[in-house]
mmCIF file of the N, C-alpha and C atoms, coordinates in Angstrom:
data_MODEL
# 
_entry.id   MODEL 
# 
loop_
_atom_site.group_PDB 
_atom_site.id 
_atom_site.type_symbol 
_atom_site.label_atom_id 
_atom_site.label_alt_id 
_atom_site.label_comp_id 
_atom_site.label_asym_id 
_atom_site.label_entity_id 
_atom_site.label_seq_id 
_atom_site.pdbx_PDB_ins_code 
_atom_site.Cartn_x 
_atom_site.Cartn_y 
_atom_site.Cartn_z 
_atom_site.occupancy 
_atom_site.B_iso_or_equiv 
_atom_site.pdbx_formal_charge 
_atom_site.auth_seq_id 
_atom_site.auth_comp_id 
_atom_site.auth_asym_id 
_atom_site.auth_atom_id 
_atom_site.pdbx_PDB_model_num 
ATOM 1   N N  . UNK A 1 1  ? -129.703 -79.400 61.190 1.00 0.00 ? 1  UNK A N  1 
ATOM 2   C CA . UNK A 1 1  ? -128.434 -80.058 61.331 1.00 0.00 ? 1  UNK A CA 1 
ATOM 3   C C  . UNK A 1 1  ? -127.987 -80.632 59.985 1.00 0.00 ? 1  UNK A C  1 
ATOM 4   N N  . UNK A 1 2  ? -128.954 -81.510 59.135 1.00 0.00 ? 2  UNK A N  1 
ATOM 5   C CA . UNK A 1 2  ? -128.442 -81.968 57.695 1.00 0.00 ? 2  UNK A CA 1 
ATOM 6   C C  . UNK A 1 2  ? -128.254 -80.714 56.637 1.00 0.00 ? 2  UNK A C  1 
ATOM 7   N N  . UNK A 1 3  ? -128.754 -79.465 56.798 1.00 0.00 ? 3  UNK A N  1 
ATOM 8   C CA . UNK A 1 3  ? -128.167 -78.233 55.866 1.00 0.00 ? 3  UNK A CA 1 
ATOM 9   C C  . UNK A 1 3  ? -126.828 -78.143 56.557 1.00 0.00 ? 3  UNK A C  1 
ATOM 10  N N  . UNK A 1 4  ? -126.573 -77.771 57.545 1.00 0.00 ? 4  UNK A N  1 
ATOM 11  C CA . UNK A 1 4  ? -124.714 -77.605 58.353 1.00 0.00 ? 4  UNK A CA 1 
ATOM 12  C C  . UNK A 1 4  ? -124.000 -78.892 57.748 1.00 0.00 ? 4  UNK A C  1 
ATOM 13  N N  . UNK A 1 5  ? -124.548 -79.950 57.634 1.00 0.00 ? 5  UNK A N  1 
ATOM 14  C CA . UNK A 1 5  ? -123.727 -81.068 57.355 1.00 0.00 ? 5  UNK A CA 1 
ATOM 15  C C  . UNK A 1 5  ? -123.196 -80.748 55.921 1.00 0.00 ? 5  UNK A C  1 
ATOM 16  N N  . UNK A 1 6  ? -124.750 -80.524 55.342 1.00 0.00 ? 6  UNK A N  1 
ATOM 17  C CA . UNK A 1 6  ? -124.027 -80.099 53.802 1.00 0.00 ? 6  UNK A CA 1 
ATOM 18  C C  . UNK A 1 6  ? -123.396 -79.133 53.185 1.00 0.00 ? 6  UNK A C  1 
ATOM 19  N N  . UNK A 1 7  ? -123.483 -77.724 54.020 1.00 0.00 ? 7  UNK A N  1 
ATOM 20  C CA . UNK A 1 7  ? -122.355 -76.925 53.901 1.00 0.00 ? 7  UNK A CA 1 
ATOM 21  C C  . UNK A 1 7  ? -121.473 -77.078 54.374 1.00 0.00 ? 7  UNK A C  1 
ATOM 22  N N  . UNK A 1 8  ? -121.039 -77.937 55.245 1.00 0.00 ? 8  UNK A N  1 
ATOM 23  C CA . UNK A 1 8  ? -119.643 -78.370 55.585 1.00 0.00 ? 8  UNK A CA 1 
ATOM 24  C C  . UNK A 1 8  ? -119.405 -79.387 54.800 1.00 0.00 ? 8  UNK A C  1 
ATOM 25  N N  . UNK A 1 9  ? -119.801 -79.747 54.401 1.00 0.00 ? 9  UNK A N  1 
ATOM 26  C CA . UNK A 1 9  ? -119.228 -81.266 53.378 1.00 0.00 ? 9  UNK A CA 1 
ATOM 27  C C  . UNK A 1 9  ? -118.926 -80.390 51.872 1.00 0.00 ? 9  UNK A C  1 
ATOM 28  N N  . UNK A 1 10 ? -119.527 -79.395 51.386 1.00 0.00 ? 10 UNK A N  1 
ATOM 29  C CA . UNK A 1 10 ? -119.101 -78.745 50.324 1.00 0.00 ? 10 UNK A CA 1 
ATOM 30  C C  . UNK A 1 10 ? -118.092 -77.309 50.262 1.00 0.00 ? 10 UNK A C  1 
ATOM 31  N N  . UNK A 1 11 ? -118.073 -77.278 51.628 1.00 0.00 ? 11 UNK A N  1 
ATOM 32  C CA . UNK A 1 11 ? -116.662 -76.313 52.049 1.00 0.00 ? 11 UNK A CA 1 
ATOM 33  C C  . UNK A 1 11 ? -115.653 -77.174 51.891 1.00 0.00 ? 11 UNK A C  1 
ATOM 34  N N  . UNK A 1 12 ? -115.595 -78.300 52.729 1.00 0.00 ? 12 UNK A N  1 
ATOM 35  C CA . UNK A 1 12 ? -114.508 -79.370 52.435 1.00 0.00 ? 12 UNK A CA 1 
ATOM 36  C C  . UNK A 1 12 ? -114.246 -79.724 51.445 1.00 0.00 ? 12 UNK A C  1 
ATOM 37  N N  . UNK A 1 13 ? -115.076 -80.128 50.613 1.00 0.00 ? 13 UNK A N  1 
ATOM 38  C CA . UNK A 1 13 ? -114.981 -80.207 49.062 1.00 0.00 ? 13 UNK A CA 1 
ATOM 39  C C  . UNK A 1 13 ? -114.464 -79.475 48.185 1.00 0.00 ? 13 UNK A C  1 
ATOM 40  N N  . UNK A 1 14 ? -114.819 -78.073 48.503 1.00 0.00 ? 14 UNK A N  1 
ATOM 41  C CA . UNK A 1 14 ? -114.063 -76.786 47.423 1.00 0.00 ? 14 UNK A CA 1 
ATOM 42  C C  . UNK A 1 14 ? -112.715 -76.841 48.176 1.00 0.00 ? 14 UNK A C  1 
ATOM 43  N N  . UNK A 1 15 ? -112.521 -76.371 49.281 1.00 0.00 ? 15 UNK A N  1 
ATOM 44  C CA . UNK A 1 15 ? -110.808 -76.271 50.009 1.00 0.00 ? 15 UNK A CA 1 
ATOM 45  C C  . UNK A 1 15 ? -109.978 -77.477 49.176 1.00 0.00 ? 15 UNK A C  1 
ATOM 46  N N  . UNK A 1 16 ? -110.806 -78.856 49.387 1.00 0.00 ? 16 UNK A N  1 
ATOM 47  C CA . UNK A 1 16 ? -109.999 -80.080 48.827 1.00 0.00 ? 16 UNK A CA 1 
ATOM 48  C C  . UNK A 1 16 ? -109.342 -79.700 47.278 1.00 0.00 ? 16 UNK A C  1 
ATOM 49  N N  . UNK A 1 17 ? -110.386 -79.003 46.630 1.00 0.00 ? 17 UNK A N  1 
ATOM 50  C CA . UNK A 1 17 ? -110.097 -78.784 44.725 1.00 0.00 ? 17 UNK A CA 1 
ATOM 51  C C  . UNK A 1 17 ? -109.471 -77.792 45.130 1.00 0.00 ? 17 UNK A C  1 
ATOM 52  N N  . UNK A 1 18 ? -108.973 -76.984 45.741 1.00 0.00 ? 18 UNK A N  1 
ATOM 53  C CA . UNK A 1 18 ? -108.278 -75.814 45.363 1.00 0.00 ? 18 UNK A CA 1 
ATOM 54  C C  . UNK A 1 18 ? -107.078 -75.146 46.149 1.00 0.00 ? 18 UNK A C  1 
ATOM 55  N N  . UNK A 1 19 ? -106.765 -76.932 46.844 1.00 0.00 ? 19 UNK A N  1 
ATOM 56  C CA . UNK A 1 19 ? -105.593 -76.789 48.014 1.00 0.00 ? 19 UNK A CA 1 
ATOM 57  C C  . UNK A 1 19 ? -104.711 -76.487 46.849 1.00 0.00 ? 19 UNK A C  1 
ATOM 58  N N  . UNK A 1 20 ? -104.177 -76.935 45.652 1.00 0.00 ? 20 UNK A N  1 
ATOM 59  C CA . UNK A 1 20 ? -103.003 -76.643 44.859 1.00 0.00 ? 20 UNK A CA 1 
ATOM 60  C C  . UNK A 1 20 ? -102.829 -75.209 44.491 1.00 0.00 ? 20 UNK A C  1 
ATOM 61  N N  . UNK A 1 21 ? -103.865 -74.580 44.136 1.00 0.00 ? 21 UNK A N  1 
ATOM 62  C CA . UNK A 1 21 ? -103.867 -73.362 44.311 1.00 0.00 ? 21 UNK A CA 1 
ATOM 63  C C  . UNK A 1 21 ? -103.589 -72.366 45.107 1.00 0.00 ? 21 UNK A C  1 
ATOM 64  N N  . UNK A 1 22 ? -104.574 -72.836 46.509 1.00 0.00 ? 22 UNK A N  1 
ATOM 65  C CA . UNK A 1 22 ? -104.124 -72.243 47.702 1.00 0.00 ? 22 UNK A CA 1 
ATOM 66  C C  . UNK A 1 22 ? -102.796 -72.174 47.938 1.00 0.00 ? 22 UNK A C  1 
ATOM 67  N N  . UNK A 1 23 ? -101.779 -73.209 47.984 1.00 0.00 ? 23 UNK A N  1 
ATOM 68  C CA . UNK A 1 23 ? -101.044 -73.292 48.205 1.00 0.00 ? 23 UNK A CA 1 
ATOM 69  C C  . UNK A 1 23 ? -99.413  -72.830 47.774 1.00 0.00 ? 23 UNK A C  1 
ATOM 70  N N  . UNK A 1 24 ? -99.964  -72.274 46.491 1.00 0.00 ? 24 UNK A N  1 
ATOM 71  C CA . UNK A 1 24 ? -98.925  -71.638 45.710 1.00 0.00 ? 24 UNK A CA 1 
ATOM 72  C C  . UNK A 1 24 ? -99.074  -70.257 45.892 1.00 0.00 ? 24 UNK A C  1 
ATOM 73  N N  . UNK A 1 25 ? -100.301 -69.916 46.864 1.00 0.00 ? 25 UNK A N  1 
ATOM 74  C CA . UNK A 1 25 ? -100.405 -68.337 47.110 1.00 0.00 ? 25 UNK A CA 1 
ATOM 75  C C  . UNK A 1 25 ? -99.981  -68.031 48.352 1.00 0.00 ? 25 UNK A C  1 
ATOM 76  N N  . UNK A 1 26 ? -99.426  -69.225 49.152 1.00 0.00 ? 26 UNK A N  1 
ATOM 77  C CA . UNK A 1 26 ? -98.633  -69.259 50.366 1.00 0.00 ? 26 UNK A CA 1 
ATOM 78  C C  . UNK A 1 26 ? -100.104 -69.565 51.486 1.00 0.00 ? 26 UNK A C  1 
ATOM 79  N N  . UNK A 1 27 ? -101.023 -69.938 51.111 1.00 0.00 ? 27 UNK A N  1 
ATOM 80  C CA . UNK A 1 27 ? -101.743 -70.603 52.545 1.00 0.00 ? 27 UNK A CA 1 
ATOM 81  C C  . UNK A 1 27 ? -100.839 -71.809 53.025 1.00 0.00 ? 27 UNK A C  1 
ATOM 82  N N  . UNK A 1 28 ? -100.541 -71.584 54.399 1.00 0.00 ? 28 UNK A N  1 
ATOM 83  C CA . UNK A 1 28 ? -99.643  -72.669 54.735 1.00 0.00 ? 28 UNK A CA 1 
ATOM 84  C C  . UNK A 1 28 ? -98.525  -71.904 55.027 1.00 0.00 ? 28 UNK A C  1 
ATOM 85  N N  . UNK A 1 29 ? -97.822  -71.243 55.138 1.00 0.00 ? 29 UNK A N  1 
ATOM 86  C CA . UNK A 1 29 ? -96.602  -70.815 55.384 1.00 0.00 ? 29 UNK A CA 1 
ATOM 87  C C  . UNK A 1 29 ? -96.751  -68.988 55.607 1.00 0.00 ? 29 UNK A C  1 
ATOM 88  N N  . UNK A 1 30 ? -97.754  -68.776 55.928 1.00 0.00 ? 30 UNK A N  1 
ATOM 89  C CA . UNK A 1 30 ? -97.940  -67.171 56.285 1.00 0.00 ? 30 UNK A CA 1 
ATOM 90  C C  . UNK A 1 30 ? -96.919  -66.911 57.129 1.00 0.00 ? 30 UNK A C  1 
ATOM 91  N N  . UNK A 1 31 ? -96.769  -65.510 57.266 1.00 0.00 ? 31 UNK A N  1 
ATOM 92  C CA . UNK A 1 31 ? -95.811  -64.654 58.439 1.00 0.00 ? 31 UNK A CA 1 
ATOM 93  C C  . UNK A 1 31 ? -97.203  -65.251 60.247 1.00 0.00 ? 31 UNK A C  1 
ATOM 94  N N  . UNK A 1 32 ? -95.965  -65.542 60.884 1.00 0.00 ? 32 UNK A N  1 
ATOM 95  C CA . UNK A 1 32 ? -96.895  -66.215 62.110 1.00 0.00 ? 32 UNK A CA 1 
ATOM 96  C C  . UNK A 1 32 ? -97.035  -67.428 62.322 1.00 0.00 ? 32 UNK A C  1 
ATOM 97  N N  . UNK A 1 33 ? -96.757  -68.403 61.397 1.00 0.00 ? 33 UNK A N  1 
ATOM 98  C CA . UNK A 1 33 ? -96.597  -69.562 61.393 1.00 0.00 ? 33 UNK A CA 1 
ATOM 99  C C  . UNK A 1 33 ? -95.570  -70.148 62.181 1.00 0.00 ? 33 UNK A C  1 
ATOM 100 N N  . UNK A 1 34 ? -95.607  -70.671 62.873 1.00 0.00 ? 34 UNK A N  1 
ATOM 101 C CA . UNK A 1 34 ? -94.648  -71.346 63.771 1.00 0.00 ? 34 UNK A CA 1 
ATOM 102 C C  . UNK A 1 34 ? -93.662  -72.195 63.333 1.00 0.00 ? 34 UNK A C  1 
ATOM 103 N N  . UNK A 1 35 ? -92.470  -71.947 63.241 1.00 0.00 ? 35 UNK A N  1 
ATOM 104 C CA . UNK A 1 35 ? -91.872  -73.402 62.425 1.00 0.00 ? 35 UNK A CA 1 
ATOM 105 C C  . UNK A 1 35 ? -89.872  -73.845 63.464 1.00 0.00 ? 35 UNK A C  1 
ATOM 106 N N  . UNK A 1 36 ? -90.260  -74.182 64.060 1.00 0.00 ? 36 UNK A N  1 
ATOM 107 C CA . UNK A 1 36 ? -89.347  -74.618 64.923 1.00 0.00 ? 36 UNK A CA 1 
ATOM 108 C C  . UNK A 1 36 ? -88.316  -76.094 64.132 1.00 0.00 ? 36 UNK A C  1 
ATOM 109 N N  . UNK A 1 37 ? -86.882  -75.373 63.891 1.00 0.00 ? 37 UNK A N  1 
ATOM 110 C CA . UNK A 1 37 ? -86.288  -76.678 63.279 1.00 0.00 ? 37 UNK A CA 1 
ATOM 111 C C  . UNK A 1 37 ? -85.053  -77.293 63.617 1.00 0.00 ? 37 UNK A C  1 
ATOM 112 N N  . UNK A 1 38 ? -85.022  -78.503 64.642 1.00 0.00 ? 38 UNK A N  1 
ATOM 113 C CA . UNK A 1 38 ? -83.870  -78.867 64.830 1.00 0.00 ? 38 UNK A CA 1 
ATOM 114 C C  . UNK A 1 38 ? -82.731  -79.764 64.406 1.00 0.00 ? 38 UNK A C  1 
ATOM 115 N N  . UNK A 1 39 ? -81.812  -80.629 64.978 1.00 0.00 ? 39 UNK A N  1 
ATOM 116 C CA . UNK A 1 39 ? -81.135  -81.575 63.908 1.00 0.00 ? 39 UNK A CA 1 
ATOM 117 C C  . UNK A 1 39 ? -82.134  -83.080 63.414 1.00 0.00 ? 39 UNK A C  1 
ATOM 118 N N  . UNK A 1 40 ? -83.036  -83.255 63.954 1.00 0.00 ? 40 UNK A N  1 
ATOM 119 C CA . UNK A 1 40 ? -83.072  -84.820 63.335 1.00 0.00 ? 40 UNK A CA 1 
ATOM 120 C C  . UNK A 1 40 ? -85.248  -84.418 63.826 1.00 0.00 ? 40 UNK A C  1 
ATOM 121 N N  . UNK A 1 41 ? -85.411  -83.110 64.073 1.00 0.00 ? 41 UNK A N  1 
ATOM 122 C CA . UNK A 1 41 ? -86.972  -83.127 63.861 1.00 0.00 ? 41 UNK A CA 1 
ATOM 123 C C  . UNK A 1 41 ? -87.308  -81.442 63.455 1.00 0.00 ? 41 UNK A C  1 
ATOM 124 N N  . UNK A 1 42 ? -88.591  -81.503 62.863 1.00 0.00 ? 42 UNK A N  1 
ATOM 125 C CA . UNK A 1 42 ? -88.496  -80.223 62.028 1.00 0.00 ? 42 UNK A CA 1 
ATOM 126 C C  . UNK A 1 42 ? -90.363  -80.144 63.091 1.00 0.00 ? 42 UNK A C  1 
ATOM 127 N N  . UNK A 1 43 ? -90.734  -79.121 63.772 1.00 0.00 ? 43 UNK A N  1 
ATOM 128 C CA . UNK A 1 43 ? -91.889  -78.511 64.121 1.00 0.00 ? 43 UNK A CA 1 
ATOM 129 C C  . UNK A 1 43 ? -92.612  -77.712 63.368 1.00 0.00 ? 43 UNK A C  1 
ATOM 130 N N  . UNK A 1 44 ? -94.153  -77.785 63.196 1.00 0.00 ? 44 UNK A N  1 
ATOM 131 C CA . UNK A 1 44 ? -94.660  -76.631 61.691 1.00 0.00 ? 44 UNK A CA 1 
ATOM 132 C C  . UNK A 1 44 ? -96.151  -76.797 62.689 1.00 0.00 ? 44 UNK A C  1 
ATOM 133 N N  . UNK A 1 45 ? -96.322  -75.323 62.869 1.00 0.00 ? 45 UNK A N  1 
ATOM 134 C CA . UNK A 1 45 ? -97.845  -75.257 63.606 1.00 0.00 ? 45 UNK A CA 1 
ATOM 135 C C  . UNK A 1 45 ? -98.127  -73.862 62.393 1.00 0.00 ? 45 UNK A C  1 
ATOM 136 N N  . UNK A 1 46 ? -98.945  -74.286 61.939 1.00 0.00 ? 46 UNK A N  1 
ATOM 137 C CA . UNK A 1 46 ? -99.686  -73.343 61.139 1.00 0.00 ? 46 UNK A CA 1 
ATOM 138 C C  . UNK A 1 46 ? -100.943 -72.315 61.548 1.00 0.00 ? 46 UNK A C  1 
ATOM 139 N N  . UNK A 1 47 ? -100.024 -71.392 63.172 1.00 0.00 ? 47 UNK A N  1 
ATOM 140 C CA . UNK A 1 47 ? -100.952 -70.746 63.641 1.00 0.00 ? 47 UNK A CA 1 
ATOM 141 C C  . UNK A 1 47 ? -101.800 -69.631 62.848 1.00 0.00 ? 47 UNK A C  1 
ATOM 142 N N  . UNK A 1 48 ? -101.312 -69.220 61.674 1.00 0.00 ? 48 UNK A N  1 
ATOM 143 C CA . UNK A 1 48 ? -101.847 -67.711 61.627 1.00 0.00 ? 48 UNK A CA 1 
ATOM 144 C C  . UNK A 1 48 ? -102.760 -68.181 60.324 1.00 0.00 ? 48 UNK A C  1 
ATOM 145 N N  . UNK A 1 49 ? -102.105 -69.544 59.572 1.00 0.00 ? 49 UNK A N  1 
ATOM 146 C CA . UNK A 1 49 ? -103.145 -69.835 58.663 1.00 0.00 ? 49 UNK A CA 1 
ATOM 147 C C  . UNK A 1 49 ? -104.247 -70.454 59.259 1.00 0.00 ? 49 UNK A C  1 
ATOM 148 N N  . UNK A 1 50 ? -104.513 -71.023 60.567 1.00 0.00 ? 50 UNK A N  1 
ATOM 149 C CA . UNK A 1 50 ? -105.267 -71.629 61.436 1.00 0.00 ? 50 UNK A CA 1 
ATOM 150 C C  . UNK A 1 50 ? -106.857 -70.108 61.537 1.00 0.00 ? 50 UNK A C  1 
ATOM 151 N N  . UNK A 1 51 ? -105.954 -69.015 62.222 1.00 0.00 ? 51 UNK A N  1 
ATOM 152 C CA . UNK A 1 51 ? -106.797 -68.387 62.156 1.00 0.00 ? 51 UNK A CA 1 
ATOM 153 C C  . UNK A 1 51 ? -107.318 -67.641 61.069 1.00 0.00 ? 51 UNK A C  1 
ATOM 154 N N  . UNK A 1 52 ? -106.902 -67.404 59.969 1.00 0.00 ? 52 UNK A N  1 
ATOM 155 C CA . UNK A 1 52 ? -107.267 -66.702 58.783 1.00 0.00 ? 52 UNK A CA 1 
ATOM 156 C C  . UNK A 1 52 ? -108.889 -67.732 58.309 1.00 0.00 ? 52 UNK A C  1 
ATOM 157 N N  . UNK A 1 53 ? -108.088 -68.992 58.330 1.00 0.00 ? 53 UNK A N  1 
ATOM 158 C CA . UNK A 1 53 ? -109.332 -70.261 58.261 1.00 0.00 ? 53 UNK A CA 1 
ATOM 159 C C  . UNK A 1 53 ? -110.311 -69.929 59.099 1.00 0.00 ? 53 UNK A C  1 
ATOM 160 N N  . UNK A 1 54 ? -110.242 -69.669 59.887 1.00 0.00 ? 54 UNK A N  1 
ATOM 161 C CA . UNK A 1 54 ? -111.034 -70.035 61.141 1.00 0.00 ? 54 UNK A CA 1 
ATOM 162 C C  . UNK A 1 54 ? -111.881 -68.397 61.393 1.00 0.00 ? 54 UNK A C  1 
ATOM 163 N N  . UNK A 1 55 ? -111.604 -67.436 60.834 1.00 0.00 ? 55 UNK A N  1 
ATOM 164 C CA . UNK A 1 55 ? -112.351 -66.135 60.420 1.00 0.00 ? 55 UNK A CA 1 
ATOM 165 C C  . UNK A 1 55 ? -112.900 -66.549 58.971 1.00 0.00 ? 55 UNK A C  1 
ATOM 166 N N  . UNK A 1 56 ? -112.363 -67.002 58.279 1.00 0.00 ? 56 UNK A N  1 
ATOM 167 C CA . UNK A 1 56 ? -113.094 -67.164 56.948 1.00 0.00 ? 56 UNK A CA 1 
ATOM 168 C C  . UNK A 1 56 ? -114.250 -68.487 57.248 1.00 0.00 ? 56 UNK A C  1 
ATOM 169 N N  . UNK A 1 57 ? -113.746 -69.229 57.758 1.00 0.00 ? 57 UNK A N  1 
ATOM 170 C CA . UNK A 1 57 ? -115.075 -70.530 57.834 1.00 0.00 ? 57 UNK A CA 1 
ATOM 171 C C  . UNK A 1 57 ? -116.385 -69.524 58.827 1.00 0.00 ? 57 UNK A C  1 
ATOM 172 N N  . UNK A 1 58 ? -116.233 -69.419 59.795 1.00 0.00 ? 58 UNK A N  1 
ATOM 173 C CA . UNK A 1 58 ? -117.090 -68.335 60.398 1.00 0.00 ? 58 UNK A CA 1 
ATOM 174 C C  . UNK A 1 58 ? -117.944 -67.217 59.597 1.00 0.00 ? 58 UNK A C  1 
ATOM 175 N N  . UNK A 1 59 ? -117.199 -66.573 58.699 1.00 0.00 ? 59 UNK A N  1 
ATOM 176 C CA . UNK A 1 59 ? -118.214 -65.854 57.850 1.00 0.00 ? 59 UNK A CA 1 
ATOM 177 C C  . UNK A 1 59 ? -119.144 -66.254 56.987 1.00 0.00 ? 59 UNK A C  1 
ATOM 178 N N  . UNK A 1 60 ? -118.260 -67.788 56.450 1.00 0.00 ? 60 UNK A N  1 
ATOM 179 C CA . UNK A 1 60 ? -119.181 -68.455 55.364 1.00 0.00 ? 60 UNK A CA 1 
ATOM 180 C C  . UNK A 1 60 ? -120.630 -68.891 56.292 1.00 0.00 ? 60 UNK A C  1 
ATOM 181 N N  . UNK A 1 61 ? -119.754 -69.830 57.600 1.00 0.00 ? 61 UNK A N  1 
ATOM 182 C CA . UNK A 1 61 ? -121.929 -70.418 58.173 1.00 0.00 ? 61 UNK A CA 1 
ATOM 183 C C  . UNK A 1 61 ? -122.319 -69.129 58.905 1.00 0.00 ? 61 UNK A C  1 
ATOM 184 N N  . UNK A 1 62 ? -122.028 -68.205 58.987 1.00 0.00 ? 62 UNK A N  1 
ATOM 185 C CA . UNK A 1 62 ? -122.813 -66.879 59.632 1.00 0.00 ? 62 UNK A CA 1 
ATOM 186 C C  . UNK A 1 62 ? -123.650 -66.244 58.133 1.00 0.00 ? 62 UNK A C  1 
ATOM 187 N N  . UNK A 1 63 ? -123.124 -66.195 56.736 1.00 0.00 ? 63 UNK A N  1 
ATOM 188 C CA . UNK A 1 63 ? -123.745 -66.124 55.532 1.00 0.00 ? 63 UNK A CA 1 
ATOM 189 C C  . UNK A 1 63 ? -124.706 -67.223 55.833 1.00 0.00 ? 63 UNK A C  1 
ATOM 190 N N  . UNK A 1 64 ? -124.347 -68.642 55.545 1.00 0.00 ? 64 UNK A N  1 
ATOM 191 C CA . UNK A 1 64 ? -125.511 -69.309 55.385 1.00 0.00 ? 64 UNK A CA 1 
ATOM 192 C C  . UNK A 1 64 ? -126.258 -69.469 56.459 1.00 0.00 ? 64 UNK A C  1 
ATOM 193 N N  . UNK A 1 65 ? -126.556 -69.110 57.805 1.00 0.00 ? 65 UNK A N  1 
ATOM 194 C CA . UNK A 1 65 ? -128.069 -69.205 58.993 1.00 0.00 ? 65 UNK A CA 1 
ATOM 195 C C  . UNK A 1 65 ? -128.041 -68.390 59.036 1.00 0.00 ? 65 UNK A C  1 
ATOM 196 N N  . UNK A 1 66 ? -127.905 -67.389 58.231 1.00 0.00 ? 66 UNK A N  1 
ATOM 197 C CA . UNK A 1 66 ? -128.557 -65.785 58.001 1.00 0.00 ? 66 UNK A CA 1 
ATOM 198 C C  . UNK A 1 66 ? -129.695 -65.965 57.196 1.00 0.00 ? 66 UNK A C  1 
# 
């Protein structure tokens, strides 16, 4: 359980240094993203970057308890 802790605490860590980056390559605003906008509230579900994350975090701890 304290190795999972620490590869999750240093996944979080790299994503954290390299959200500016990420972010200028369009993580966050992919095709699929939900973005619903009306007069006085704006909706943003970031489904498709949700799952791109969520296949990429999966490969990384399936690499490491391999």
């Amino acid at each position: 359980m304290a190795r999972f802790l620490v590869v999750l605490g240093l996944v979080l860590l790299m994503a954290g240094l390299l959200w500016p980056y990420l972010s200028q390559i369009g993580l966050g605003r992919l095709p699929g993203d939900i973005v619903i906008q009306r007069e006085d509230v704006t909706f943003y579900f970031p489904l498709m970057t949700c799952l791109l994350l969520s296949v990429l975090f999966s490969l990384v701890f399936w690499a490491v308890n391999r």
